[in-house]
N, C-alpha and C positions, 0 to 999 in steps of 0.2 A: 307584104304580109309576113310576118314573123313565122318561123318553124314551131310545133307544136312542144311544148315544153323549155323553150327556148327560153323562159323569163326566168324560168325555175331554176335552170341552171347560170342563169348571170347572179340570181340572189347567193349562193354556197355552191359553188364548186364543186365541193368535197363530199362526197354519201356520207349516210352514216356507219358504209364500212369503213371508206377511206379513214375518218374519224376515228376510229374503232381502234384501227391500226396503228395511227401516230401515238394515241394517246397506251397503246401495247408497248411502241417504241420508247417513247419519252418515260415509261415505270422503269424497265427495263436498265434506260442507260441512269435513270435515278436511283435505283437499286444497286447497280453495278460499282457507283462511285460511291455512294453509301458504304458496299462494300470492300471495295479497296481503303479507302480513310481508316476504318475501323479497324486493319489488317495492319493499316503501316502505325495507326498509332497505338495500338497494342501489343506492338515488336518489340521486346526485351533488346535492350542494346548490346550490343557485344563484351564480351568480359575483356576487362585489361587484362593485357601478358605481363605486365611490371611486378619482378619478384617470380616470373616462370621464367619456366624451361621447357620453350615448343620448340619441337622439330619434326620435319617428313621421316618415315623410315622405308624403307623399303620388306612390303609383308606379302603374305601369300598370294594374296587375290587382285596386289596391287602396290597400295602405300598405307602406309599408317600414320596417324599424326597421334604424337606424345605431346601430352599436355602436364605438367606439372607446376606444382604452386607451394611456398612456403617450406614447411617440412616434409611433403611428397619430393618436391625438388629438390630437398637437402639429400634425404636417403638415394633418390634416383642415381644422382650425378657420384652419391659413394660407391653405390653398387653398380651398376652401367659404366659408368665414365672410363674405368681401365679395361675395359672389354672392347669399345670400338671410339676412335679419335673423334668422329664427328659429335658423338653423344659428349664425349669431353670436351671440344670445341663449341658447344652449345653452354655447356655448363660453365665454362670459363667466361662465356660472353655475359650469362648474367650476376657471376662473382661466387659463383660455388665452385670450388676447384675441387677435382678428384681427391675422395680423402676427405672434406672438410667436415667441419660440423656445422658451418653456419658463415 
């Protein structure tokens, strides 16, 4: 003789909490990849350094990154570059020499 409710539970398994909760889980992880996608493809790409002058420097709280571009990097590398070798050494790597105009 069968247990009493035994059929009912070979028809679905699952309650309707169990149910409840996958379909909690499955929003969840669909939502989540939704959101990551839309994160990674609305990411500005990285700016080219071609025609800077990046370097670390060493600042108060740590380090500092100088970013310079074009005519920021012209003037940088005149006015910086005879003050400390690394900032001239930077400046010489991308063809602004201490002093130059261009």
């Amino acid at each position: 003789m069968p247990v009493e409710g035994h059929e009912q539970r070979l028809v679905s398994p699952l309650g309707p909490r169990d149910k409840r909760f996958l379909v909690a889980i499955t929003c969840a992880l669909v939502l989540g990849v939704g959101v990551s996608v839309y994160a990674y493809a609305s990411h500005a790409p990285a700016p080219s350094n071609k025609g800077c002058v990046v370097m670390t420097v060493p600042s108060t709280i740590g380090g500092a990154v100088l970013r310079n571009c074009g005519t920021a990097a012209q003037n940088f590398c005149r006015a910086q570059a005879k003050l400390n070798d690394g900032i001239a050494a930077a400046c010489r790597r991308q063809g602004f020499a201490p002093g130059s105009t261009g």
